[in-house]
N, C-alpha and C positions, 0 to 999 in steps of 0.2 A: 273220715280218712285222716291215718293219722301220718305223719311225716319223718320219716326216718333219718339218720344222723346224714347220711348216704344221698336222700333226697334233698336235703336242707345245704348241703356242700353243694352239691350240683346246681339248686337254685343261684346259690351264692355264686357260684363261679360264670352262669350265664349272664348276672345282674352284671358281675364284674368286667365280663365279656362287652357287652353293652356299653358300660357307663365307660371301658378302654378305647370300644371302637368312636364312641360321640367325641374322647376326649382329644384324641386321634384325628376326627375329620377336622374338629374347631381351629387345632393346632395347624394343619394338613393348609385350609381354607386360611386361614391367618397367613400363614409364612405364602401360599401364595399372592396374595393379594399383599402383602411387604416388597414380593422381588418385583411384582408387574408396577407399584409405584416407584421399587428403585429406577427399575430399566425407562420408565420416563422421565426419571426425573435425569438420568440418564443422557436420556435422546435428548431432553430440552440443553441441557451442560452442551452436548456437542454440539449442538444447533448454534446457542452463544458465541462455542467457542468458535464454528466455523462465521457466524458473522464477525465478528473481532476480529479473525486472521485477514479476511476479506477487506473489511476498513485497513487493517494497516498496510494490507498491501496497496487499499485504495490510495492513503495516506503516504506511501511512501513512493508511488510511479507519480501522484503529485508532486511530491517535495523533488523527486527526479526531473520531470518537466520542467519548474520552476527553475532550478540549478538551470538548463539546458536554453530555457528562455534568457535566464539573465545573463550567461556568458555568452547566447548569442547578443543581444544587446549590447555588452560590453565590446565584442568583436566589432559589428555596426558602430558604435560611437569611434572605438578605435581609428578605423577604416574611415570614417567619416573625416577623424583629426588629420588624419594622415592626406585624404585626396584635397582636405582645405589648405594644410603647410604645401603639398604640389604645387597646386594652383596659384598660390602667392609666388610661389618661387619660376613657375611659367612665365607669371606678368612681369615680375623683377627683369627675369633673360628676354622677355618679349621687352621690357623701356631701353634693358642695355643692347640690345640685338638694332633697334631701332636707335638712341642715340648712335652707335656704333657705325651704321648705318650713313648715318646723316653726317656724322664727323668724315668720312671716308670722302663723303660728297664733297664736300667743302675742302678737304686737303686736295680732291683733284683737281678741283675748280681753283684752286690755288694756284695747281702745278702747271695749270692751264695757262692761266694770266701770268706766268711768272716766265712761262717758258715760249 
């Protein structure tokens, strides 16, 4: 059997057929298996990225507290300076309330014996 110009084209263009569609699928199978490592590598970035945001926010309702604790602190110390200066200044008015007191006693006891 012999093979005509006709048959020989045709052979050829099946072989070509073939050796288009393998080169096709390898190409086809590559590029998918490129986008399904990109789309992971992907989800892992936003996974990161949502842990990071999550610390800093962790990181900064902390550094928010802290502020909050030490101006209350500062407030408490304040408040504390402030009911201690009071309190000295109560016993002051309580010695002179009391000298004052006892001075009155003695001018009337004065005004007693004199009168």
């Amino acid at each position: 059997m012999t093979y005509t110009v006709t048959d020989k084209l045709m052979l050829a263009c099946v072989i070509m057929q073939f050796l288009i569609v393998v080169i096709a699928g390898t190409f086809s199978v590559h590029c998918v298996g490129v986008w399904l490592t990109n789309r992971r590598e992907e989800r892992h970035l936003r996974q990161l990225e949502e842990v990071e945001a999550q610390r800093k926010r962790s990181d900064n309702e902390r550094r928010e507290w802290t502020r909050l604790l030490d101006a209350r602190e500062a407030t408490i110390s304040d408040q504390k300076t402030k009911l201690a200066v009071a309190e000295r200044r109560l016993e002051r008015l309580e010695d002179l309330l009391a000298a004052s007191d006892s001075e009155r006693r003695r001018l009337m006891e004065e005004a007693k014996c004199e009168g």
